[in-house]
C-alpha positions in Angstrom: -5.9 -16.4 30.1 -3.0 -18.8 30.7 0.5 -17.6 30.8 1.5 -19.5 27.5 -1.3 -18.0 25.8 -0.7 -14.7 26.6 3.2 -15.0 25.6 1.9 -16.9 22.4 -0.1 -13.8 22.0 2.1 -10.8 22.7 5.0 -12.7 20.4 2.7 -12.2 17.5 2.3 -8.6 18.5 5.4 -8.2 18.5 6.6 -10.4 15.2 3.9 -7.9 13.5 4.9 -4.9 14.9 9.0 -5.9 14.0 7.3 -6.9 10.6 5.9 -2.8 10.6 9.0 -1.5 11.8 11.6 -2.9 9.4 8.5 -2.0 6.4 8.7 1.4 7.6 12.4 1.9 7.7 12.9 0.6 4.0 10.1 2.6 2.8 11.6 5.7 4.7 15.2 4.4 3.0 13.8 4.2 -0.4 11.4 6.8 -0.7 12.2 10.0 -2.5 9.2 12.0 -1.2 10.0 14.2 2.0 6.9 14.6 3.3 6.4 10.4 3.0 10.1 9.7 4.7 8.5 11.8 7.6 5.4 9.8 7.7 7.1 6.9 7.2 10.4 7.1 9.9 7.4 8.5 12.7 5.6 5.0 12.1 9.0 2.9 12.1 9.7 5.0 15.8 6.5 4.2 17.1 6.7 0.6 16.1 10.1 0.2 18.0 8.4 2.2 21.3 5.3 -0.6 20.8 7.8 -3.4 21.0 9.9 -2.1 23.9 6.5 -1.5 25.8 5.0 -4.7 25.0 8.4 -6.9 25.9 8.3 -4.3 29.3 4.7 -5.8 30.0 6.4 -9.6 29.0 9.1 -9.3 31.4 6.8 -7.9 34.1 4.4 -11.0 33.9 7.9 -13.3 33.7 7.0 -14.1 30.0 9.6 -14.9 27.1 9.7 -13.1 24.4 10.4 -15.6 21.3 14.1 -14.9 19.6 12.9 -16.1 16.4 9.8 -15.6 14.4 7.1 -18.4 13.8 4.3 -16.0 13.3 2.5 -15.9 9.9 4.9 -15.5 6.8 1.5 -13.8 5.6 2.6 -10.5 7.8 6.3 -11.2 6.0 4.8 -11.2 2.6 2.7 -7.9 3.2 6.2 -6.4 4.0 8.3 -8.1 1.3 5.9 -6.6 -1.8 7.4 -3.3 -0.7 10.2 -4.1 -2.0 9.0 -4.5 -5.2 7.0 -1.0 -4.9 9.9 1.0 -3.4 11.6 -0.3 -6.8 9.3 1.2 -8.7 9.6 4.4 -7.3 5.9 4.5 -7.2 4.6 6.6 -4.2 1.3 4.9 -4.6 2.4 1.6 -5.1 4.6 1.9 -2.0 1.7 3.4 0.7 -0.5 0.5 -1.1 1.9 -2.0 0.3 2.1 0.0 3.7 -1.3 -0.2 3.7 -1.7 -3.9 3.3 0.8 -4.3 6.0 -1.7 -2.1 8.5 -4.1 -4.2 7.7 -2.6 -7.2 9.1 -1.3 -5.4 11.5 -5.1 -4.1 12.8 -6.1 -7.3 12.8 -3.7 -8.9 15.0 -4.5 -6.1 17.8 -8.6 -7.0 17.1 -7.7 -10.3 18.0 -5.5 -9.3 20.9 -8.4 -7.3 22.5 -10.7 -10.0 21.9 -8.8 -12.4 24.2 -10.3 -12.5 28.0 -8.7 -12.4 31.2 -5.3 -10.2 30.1 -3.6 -8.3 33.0 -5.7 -4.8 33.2 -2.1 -2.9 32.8 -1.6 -4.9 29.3 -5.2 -5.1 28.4 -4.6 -0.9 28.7 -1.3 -1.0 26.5 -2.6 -3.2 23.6 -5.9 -1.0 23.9 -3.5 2.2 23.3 -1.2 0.5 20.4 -4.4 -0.8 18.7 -5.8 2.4 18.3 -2.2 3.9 17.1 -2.5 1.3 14.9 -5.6 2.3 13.3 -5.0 5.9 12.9 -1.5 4.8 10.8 -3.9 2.5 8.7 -6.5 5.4 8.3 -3.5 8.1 7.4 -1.5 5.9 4.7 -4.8 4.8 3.5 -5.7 8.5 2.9 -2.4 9.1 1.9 -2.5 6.4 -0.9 -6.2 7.8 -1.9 -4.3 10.8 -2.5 -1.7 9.6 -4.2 -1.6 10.4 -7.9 
């Protein structure tokens, strides 16, 4: 894979994983639930710890990581119908947008491990956030299920 592919890619990563983290922090902010802030501030930390590790692996292969966003408002949107939940006060409502934003989030990794030819030691990293990924969209999903 060429080197601006790969930065094209990891940027994306990145823009959806910043997308995740600043969802999670408002939903932490805003929730009155104790047992949800928890949930919700350990997914806003790992986010930030994805991001540090992926712009590690960026500056490693001499690859920029993009001060602004360009990637999909889509991501933006999954985020910005939080607010709208969190106003609500409605636990469900809120781990249903948290859940939409997992989703995007899963599928930007799925495309990230589909692409060839990444660098084994970021191949391994993208492998590991993927599947952190998936287990926060599996827990807020369950958590949402449970919701009354």
């Amino acid at each position: 894979m060429e080197a601006k592919a790969t930065q094209a890619l990891l940027n994306e990563l990145i823009e959806t994983l910043k997308d995740g983290q600043k969802g999670y922090a408002d939903a932490m902010t805003d929730v009155e639930d104790a047992g949800l802030k928890e949930t919700f501030k350990h997914y806003a930390v790992q986010r930030a710890g994805y991001i540090t590790e992926i712009e590690d692996q960026m500056f490693k292969l001499d690859l920029k990581p993009e001060e602004e966003s360009s990637v999909t408002s889509a991501v933006h949107r999954a985020w910005i119908d939080l607010k709208a939940a969190l106003t609500s006060k409605d636990n469900k409502a809120v781990l249903n947008e948290c859940e939409r934003g997992e989703d995007y989030a899963k599928k930007a990794f799925d495309t990230a491990l589909k692409a060839e030819g990444l660098p084994a030691a970021l191949k391994a990293i993208i492998e590991k956030q993927a599947s952190g990924v998936r287990e926060a969209h599996d827990k807020i999903k369950a958590l949402r299920d449970a919701a009354k």
